[in-house]
N, CA, C and O atoms as a Tinker XYZ file with bonds, in Angstrom:
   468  protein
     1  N    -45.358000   68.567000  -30.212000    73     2
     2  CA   -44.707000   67.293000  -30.519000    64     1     3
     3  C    -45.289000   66.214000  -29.607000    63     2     4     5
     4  O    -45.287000   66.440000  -28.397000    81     3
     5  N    -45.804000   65.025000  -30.083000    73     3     6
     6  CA   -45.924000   63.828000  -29.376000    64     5     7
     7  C    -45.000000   63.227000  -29.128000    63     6     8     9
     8  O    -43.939000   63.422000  -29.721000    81     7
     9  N    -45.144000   62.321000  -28.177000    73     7    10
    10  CA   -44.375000   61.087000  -27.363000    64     9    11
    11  C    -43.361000   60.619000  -28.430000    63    10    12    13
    12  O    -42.165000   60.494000  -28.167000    81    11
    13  N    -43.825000   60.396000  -29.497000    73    11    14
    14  CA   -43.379000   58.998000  -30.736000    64    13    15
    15  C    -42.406000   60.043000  -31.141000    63    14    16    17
    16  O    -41.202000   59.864000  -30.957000    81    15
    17  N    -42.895000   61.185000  -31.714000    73    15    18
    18  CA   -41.743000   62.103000  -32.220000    64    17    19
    19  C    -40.262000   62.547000  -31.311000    63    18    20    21
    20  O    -39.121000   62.889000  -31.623000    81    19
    21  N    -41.066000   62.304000  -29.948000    73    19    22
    22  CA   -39.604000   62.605000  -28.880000    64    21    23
    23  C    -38.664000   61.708000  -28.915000    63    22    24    25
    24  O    -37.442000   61.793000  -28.796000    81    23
    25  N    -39.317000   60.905000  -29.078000    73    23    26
    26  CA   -38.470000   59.226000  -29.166000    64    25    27
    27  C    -37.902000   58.899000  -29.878000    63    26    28    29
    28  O    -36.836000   58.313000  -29.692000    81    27
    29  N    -38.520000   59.217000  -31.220000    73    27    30
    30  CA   -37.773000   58.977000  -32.470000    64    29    31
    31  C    -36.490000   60.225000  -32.743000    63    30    32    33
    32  O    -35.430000   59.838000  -33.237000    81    31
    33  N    -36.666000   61.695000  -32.396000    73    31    34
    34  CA   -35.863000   62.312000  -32.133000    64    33    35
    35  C    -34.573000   61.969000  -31.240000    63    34    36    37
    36  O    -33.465000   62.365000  -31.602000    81    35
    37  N    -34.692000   61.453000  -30.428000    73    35    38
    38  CA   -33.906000   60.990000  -29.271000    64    37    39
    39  C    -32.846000   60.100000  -29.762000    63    38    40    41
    40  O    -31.657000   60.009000  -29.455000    81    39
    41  N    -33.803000   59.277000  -30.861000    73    39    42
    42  CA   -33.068000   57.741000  -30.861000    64    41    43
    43  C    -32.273000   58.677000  -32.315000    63    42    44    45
    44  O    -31.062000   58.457000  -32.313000    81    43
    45  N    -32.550000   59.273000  -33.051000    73    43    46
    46  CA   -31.895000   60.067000  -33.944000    64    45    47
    47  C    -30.858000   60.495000  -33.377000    63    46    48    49
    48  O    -29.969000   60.156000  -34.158000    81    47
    49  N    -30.348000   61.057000  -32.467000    73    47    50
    50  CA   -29.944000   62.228000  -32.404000    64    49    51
    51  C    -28.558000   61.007000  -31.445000    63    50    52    53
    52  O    -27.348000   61.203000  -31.567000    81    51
    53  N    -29.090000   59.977000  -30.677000    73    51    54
    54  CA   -28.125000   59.230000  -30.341000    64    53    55
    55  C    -27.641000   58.251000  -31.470000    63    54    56    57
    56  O    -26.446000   57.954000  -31.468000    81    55
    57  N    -28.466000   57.726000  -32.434000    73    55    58
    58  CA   -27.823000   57.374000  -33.465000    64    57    59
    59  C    -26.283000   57.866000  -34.524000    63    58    60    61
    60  O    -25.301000   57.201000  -34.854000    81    59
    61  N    -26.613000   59.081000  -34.762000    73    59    62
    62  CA   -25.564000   60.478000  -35.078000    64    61    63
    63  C    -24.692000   60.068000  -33.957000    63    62    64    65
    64  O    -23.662000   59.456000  -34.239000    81    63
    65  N    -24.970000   60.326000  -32.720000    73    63    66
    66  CA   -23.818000   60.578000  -31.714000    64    65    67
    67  C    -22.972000   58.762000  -31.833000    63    66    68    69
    68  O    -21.747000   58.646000  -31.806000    81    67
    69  N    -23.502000   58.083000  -31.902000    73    67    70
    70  CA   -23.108000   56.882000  -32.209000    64    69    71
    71  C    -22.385000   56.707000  -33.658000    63    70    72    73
    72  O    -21.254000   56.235000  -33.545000    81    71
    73  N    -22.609000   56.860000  -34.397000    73    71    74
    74  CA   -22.335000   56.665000  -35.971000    64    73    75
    75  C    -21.026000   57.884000  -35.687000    63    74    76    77
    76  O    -20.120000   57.063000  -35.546000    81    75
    77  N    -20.649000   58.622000  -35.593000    73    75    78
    78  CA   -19.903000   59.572000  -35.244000    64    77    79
    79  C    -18.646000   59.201000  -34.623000    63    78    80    81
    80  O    -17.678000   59.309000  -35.375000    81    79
    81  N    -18.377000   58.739000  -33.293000    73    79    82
    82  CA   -18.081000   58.116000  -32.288000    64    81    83
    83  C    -17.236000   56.841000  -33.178000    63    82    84    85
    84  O    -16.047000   56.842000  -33.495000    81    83
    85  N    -18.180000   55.874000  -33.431000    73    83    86
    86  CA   -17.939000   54.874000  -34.767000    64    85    87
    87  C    -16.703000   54.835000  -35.604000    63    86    88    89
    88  O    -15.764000   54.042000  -35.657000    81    87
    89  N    -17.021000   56.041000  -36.304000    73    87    90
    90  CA   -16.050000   56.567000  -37.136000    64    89    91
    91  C    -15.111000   56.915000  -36.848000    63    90    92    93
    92  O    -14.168000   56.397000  -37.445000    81    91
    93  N    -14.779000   57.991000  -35.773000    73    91    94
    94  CA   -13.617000   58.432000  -35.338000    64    93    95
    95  C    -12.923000   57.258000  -34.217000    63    94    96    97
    96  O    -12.011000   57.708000  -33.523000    81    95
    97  N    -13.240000   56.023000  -34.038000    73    95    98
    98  CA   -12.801000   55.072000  -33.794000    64    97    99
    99  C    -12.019000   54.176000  -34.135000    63    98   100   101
   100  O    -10.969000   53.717000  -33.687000    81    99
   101  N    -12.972000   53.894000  -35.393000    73    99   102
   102  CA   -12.181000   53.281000  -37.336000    64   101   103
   103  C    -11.360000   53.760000  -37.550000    63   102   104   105
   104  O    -10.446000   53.116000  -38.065000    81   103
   105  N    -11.157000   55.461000  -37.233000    73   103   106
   106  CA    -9.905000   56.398000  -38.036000    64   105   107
   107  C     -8.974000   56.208000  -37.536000    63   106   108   109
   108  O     -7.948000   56.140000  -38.212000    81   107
   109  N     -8.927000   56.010000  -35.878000    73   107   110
   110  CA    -7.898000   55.685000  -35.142000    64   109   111
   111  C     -7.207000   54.751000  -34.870000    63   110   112   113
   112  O     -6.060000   54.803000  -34.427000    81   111
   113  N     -8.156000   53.334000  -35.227000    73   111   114
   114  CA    -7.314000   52.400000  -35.412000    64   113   115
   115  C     -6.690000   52.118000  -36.428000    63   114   116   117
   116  O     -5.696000   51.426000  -36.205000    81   115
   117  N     -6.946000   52.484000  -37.902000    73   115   118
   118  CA    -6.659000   52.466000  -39.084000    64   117   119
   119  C     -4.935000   53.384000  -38.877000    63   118   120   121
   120  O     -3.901000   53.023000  -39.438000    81   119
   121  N     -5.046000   54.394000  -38.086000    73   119   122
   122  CA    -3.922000   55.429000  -38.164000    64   121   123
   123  C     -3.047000   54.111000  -37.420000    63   122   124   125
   124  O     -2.059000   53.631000  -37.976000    81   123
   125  N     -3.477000   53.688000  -36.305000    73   123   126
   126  CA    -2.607000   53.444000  -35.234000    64   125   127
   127  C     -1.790000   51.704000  -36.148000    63   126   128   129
   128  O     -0.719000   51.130000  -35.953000    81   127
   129  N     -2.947000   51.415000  -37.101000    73   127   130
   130  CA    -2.194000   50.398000  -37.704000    64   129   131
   131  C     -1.712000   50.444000  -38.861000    63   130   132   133
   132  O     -1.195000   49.396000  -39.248000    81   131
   133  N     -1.702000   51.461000  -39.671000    73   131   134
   134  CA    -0.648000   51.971000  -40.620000    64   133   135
   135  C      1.123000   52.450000  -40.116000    63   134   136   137
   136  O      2.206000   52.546000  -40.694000    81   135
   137  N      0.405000   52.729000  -38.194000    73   135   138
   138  CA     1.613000   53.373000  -38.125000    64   137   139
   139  C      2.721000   52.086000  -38.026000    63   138   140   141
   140  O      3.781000   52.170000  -38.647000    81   139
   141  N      2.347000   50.671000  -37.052000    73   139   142
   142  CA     2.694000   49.425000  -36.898000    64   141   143
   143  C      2.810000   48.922000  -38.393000    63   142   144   145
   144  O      3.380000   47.849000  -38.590000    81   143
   145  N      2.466000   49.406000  -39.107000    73   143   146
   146  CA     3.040000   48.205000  -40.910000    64   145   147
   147  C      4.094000   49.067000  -41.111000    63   146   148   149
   148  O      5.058000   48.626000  -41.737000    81   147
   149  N      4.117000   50.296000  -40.682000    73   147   150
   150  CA     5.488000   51.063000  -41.583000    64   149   151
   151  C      6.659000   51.131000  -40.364000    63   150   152   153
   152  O      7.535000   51.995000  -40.397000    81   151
   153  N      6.615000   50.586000  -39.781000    73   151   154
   154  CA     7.641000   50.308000  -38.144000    64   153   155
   155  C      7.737000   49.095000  -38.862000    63   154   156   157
   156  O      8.513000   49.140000  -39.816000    81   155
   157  N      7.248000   48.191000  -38.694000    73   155   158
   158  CA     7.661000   46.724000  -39.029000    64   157   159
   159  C      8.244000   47.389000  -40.478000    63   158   160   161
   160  O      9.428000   47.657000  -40.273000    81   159
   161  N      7.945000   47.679000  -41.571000    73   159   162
   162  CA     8.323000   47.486000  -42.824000    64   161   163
   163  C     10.090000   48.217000  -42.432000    63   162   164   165
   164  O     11.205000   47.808000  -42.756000    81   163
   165  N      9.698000   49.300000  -41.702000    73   163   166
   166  CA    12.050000   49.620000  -41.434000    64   165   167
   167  C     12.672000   48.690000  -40.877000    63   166   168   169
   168  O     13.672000   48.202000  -41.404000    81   167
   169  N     12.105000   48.194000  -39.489000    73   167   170
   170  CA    12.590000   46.831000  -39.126000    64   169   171
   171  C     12.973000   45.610000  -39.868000    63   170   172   173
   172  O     13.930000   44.947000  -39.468000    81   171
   173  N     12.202000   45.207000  -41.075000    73   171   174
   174  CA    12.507000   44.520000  -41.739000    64   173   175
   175  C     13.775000   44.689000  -42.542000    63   174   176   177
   176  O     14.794000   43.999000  -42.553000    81   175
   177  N     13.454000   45.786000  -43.212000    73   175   178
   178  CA    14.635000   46.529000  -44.030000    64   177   179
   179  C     16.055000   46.388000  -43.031000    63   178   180   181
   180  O     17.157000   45.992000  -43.410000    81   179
   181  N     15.712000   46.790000  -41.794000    73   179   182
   182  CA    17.230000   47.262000  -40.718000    64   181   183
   183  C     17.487000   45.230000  -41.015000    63   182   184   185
   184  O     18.427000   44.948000  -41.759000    81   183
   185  N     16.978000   44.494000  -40.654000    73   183   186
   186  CA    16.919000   42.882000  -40.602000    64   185   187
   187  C     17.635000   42.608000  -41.722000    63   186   188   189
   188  O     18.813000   42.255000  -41.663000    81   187
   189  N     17.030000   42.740000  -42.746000    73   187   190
   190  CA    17.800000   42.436000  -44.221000    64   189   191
   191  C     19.060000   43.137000  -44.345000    63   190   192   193
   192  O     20.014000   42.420000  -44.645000    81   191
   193  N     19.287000   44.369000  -44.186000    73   191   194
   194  CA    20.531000   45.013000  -44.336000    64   193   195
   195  C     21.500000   44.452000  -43.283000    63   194   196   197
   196  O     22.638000   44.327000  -43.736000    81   195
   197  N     21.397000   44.183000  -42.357000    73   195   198
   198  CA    22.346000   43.143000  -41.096000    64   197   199
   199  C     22.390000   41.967000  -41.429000    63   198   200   201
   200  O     23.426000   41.324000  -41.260000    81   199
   201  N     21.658000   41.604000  -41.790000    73   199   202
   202  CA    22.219000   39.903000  -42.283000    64   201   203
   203  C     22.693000   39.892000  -43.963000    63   202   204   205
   204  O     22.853000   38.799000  -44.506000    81   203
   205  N     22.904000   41.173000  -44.741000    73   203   206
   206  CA    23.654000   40.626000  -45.924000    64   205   207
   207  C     25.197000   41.709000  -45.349000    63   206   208   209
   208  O     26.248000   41.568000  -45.975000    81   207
   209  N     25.166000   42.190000  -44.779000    73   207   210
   210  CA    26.966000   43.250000  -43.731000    64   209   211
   211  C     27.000000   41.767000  -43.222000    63   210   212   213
   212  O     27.893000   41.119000  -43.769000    81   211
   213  N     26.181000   41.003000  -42.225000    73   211   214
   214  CA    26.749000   39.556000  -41.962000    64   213   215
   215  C     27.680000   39.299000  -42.873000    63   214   216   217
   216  O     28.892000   39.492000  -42.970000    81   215
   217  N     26.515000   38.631000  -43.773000    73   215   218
   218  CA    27.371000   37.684000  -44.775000    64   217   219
   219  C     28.324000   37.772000  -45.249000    63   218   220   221
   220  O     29.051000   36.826000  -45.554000    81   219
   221  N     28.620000   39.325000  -45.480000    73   219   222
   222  CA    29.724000   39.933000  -46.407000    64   221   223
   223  C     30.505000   39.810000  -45.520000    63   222   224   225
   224  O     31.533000   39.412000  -46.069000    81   223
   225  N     30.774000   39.949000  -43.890000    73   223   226
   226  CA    31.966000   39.612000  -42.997000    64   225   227
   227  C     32.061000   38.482000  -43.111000    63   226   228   229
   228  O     33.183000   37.998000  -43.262000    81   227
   229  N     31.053000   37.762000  -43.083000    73   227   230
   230  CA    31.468000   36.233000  -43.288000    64   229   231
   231  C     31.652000   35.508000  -44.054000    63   230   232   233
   232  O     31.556000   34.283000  -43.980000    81   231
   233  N     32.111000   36.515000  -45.399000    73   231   234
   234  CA    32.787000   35.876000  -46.277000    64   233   235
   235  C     33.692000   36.059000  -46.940000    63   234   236   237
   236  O     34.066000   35.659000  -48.043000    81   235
   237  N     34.414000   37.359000  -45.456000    73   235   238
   238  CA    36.167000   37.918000  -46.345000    64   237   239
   239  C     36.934000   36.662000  -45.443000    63   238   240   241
   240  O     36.542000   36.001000  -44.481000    81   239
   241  N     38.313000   36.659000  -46.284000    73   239   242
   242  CA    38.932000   35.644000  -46.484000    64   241   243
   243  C     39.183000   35.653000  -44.172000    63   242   244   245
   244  O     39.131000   34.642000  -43.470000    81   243
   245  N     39.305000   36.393000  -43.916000    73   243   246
   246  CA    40.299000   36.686000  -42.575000    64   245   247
   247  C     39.310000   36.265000  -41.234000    63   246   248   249
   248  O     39.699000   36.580000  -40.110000    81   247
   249  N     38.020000   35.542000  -41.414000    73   247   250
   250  CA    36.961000   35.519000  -40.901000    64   249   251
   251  C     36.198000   34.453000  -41.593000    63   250   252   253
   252  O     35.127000   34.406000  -40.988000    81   251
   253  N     36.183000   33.418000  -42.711000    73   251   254
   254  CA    35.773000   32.764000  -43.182000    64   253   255
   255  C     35.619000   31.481000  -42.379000    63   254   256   257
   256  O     36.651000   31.288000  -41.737000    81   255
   257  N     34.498000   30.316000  -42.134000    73   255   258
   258  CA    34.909000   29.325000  -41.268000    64   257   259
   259  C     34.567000   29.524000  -39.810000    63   258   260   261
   260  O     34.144000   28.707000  -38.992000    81   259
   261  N     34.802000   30.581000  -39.704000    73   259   262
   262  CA    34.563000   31.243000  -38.192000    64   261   263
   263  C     32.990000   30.999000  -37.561000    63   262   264   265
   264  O     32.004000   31.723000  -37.694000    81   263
   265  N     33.135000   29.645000  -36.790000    73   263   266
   266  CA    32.253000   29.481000  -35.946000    64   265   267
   267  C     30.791000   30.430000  -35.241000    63   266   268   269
   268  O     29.568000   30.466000  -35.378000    81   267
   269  N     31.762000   31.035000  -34.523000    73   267   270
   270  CA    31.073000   32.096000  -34.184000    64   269   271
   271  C     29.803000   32.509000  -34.948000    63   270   272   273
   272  O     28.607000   32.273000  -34.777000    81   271
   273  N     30.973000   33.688000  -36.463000    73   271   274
   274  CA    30.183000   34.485000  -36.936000    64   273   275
   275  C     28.991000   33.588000  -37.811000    63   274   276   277
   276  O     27.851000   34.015000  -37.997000    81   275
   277  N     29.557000   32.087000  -38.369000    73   275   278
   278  CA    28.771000   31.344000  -38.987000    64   277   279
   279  C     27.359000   31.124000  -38.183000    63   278   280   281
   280  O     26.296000   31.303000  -38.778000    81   279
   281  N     27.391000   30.736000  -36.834000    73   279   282
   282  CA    26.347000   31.022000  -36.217000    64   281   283
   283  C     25.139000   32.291000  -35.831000    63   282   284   285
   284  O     23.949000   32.206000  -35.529000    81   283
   285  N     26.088000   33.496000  -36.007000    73   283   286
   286  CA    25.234000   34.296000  -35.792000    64   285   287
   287  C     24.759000   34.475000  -37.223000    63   286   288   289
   288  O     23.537000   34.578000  -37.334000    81   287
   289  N     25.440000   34.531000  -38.293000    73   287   290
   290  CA    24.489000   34.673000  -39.717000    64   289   291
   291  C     23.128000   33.840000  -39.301000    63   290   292   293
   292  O     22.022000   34.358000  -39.149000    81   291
   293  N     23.370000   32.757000  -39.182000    73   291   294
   294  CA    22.550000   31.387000  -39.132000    64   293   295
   295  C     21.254000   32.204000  -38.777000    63   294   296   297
   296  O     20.205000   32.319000  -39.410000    81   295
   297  N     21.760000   32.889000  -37.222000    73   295   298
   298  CA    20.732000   33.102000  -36.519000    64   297   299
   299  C     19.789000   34.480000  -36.933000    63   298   300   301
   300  O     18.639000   34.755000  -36.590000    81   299
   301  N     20.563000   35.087000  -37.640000    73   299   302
   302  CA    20.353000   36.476000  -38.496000    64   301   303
   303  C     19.236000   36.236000  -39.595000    63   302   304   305
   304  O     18.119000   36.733000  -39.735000    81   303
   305  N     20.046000   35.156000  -40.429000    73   303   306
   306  CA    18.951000   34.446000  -41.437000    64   305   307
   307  C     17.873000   33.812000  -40.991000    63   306   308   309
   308  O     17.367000   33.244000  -41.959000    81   307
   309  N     17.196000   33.595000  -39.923000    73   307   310
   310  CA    16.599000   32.828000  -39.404000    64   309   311
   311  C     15.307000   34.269000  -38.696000    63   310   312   313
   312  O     14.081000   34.229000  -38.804000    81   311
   313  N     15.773000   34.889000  -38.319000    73   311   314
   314  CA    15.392000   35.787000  -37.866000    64   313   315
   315  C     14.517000   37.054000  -38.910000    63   314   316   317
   316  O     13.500000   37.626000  -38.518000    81   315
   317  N     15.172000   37.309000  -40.267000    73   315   318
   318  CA    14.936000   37.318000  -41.198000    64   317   319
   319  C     13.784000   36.695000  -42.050000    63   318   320   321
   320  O     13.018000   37.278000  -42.817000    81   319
   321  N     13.844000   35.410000  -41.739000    73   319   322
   322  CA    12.670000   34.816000  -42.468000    64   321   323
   323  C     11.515000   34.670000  -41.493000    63   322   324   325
   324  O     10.455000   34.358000  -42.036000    81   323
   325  N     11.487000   34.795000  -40.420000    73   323   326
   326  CA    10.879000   35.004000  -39.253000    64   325   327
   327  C      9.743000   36.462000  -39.571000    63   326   328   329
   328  O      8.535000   36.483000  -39.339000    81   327
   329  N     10.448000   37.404000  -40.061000    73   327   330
   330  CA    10.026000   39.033000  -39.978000    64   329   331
   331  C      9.200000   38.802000  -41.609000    63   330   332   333
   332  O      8.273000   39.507000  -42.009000    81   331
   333  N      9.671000   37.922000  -42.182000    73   331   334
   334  CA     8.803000   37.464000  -43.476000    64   333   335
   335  C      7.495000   37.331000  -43.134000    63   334   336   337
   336  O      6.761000   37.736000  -44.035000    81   335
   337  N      6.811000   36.841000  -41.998000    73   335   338
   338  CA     5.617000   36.609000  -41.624000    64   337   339
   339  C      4.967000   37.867000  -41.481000    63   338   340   341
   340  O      3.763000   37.933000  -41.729000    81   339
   341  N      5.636000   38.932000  -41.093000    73   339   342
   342  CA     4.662000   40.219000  -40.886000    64   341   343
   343  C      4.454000   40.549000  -42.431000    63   342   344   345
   344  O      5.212000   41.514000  -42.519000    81   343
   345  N      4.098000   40.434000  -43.283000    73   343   346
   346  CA     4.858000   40.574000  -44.683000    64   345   347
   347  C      2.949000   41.192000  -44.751000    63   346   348   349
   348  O      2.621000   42.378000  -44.715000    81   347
   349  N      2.276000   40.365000  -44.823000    73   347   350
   350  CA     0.570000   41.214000  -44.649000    64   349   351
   351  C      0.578000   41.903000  -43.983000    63   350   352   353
   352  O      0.215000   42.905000  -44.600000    81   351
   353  N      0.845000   42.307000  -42.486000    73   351   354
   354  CA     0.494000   43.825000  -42.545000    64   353   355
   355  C      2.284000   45.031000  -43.492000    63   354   356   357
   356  O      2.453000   46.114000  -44.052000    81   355
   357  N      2.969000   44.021000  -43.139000    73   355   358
   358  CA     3.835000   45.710000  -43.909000    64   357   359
   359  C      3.365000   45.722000  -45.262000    63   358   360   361
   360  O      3.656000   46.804000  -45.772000    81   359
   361  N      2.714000   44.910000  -46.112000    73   359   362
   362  CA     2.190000   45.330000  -47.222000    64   361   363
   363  C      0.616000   46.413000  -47.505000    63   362   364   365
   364  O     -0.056000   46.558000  -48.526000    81   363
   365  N      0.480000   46.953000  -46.263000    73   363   366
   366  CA    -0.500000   47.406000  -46.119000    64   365   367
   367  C      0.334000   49.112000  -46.561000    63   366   368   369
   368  O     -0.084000   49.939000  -47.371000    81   367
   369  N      1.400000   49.178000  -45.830000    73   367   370
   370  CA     2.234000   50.545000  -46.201000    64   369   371
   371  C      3.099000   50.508000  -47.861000    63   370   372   373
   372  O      3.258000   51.402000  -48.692000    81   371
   373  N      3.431000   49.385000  -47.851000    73   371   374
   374  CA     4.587000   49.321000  -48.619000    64   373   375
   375  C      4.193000   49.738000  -50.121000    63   374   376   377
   376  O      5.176000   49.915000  -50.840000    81   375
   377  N      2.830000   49.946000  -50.789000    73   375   378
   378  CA     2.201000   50.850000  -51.766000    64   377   379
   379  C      2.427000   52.448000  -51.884000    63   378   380   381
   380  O      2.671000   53.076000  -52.914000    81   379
   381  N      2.259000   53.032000  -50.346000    73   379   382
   382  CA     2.335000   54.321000  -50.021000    64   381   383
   383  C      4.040000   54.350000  -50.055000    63   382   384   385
   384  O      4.378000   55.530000  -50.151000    81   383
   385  N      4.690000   53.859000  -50.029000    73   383   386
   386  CA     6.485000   54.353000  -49.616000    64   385   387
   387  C      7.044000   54.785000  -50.839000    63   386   388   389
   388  O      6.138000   54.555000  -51.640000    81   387
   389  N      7.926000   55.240000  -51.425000    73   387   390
   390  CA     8.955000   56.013000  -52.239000    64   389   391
   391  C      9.449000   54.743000  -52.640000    63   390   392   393
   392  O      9.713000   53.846000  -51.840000    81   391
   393  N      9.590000   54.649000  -54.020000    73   391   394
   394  CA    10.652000   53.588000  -54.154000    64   393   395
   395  C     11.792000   53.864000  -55.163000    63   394   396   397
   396  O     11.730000   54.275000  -56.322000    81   395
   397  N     12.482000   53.640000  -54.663000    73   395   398
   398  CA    14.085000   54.504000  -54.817000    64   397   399
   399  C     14.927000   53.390000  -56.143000    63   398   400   401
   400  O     14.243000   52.435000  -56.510000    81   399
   401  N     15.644000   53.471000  -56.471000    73   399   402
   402  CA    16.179000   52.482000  -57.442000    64   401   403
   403  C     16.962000   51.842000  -56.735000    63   402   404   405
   404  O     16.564000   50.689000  -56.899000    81   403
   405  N     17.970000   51.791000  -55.928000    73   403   406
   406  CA    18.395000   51.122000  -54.638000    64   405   407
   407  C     17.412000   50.191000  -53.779000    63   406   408   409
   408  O     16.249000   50.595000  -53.811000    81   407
   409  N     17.557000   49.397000  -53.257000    73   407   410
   410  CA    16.780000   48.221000  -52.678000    64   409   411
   411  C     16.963000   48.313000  -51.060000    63   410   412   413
   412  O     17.912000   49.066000  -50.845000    81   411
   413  N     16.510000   47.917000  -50.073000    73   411   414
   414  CA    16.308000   47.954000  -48.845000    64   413   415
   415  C     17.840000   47.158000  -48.510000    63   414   416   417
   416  O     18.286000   47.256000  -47.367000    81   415
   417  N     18.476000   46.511000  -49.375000    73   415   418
   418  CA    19.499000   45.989000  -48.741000    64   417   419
   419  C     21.252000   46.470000  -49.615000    63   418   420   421
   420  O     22.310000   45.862000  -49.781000    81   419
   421  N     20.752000   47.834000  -49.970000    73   419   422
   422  CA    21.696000   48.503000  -50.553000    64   421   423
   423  C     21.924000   49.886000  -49.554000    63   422   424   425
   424  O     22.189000   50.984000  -50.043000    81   423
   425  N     21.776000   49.654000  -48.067000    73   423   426
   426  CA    22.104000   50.600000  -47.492000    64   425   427
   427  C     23.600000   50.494000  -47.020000    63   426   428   429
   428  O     24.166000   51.505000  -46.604000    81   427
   429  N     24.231000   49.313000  -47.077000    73   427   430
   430  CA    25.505000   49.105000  -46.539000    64   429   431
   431  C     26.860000   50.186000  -47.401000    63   430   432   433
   432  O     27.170000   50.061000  -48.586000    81   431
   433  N     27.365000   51.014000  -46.600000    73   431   434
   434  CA    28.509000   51.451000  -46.918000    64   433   435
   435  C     29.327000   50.887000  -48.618000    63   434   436   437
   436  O     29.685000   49.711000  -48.685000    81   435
   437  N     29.489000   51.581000  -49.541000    73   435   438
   438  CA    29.845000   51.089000  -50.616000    64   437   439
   439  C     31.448000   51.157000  -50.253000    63   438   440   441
   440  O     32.184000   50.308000  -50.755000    81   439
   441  N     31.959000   52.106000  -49.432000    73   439   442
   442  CA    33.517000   52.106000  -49.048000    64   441   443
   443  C     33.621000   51.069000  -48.271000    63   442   444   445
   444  O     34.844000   50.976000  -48.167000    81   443
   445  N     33.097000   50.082000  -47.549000    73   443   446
   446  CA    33.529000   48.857000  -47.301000    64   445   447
   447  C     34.065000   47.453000  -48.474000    63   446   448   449
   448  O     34.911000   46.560000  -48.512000    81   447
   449  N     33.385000   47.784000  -48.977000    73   447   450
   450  CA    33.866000   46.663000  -49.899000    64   449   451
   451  C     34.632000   46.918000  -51.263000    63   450   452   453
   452  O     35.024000   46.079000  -52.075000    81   451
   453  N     34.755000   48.449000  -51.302000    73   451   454
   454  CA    36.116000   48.881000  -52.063000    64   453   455
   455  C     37.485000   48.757000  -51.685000    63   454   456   457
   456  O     38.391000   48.413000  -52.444000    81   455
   457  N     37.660000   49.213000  -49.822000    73   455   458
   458  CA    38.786000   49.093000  -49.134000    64   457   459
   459  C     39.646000   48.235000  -49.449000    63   458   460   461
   460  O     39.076000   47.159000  -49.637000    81   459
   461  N     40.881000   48.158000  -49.624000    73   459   462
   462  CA    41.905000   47.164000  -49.450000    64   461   463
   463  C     41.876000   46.762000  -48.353000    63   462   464   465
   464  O     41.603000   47.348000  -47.305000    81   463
   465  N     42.299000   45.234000  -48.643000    73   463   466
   466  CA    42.538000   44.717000  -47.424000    64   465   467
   467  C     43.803000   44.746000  -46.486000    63   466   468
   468  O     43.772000   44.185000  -45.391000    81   467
């Protein structure tokens, strides 16, 4: 083997080790940011399901008006449209998820709002 062939071997063989390396780099960030869209995408869901249990307290008769809770909706809803912005990456998961006939904001207790008052 000549010089040129060692070289070119060399630069082969670190190329592979490079291109390799590369890849299992890509894979890992790809994993590590699928795992961040489907965290944000429950968060969102937990967000939406707390601010419509808000609303619904804040809009039985015994609690209506109420300062307070009117403010924290406010701040609930606000917060809410806030988590709207991650909306590109959780749409990166939200293809891969189960989708159930129930909606992300149909997790609230159905015996709450049957109860007598």
């Amino acid at each position: 083997m000549n010089r040129l062939e060692i070289i070119l071997s060399a630069m082969l063989v670190l190329s592979i080790v490079l291109n390799i390396g590369l890849i299992a780099y890509a894979r890992a960030v790809v994993i590590r940011i699928l795992s961040i869209s489907e965290e944000l995408y429950d968060l969102q869901r937990m967000v939406g399901t707390f601010t419509n249990h808000l609303q619904a307290v804040y809009e039985l008769d015994s609690f209506y008006g109420d300062e307070t809770l009117r403010g924290l909706l406010e701040h609930a809803i606000s917060f809410n449209d806030q988590m709207d912005t991650f909306d590109y990456i959780i749409s990166l998961t939200e293809a891969d998820t189960p989708t159930t006939e129930e909606g992300p904001d149909d997790d609230t207790p159905q015996e709450e709002e049957t109860r007598p008052a």
